[in-house]
C-alpha positions as CSV (number, residue, x, y, z in Angstrom):
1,X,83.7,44.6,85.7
2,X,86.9,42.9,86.9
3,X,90.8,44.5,85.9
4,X,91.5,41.2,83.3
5,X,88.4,41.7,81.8
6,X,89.4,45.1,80.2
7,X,92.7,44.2,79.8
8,X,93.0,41.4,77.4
9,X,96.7,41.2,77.6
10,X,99.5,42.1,79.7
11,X,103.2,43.2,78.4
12,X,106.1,44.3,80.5
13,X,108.8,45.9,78.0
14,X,111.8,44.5,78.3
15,X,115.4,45.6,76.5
16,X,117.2,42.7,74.5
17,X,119.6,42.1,77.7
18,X,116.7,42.1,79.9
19,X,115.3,39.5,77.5
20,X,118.5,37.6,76.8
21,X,119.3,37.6,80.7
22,X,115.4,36.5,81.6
23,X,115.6,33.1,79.3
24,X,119.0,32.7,80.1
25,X,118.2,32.0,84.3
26,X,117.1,28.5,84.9
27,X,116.5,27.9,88.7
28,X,117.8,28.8,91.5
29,X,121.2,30.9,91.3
30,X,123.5,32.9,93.5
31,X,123.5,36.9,92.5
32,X,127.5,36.9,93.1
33,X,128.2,34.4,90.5
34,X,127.1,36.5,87.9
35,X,129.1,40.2,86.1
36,X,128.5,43.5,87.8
37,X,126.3,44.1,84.6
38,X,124.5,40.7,84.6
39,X,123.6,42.1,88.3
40,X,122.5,45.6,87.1
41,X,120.2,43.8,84.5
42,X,118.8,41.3,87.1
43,X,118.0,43.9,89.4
44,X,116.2,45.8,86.9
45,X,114.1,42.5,86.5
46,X,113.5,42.4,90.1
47,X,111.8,45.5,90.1
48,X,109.8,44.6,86.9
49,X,108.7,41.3,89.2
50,X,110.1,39.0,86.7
51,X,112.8,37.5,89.0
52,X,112.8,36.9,92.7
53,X,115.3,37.6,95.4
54,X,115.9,35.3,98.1
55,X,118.5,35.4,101.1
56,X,119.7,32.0,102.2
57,X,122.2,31.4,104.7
58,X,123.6,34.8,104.1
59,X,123.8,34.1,100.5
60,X,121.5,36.3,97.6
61,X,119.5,33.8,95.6
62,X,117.7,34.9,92.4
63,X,115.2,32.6,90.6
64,X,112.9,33.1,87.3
65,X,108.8,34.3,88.6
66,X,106.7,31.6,86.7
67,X,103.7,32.8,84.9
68,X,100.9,30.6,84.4
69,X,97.9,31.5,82.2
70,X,94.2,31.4,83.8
């Protein structure tokens, strides 16, 4: 028996910044043009693997995962 099988459906909680800061990235940013507390917030997302960190030319890029359904 595969993992989706027995697990119907997937949540990762998220606070209402989290979720406000989630919708609110479109693209491909830069982290430094955001607060010090917009960063806090994305990093927390990072580690939840809803956003990605990129380097690029020395710069930190962030960008929305995209989740498709199977």
């Amino acid at each position: 028996m595969k993992l989706n099988e027995l697990i119907s459906e997937f949540t990762i909680a998220l606070t209402n910044e989290e979720a406000a800061m989630l919708e609110n990235i479109s693209g491909v940013q830069q982290l430094h043009q955001f607060t010090e507390r917009e960063q806090f917030i994305i990093e927390n997302l990072i580690r939840k693997s809803l956003i990605s960190k990129a380097m690029h030319k020395g710069i930190t890029m962030v960008m929305k995962n995209e989740f498709g359904s199977d």
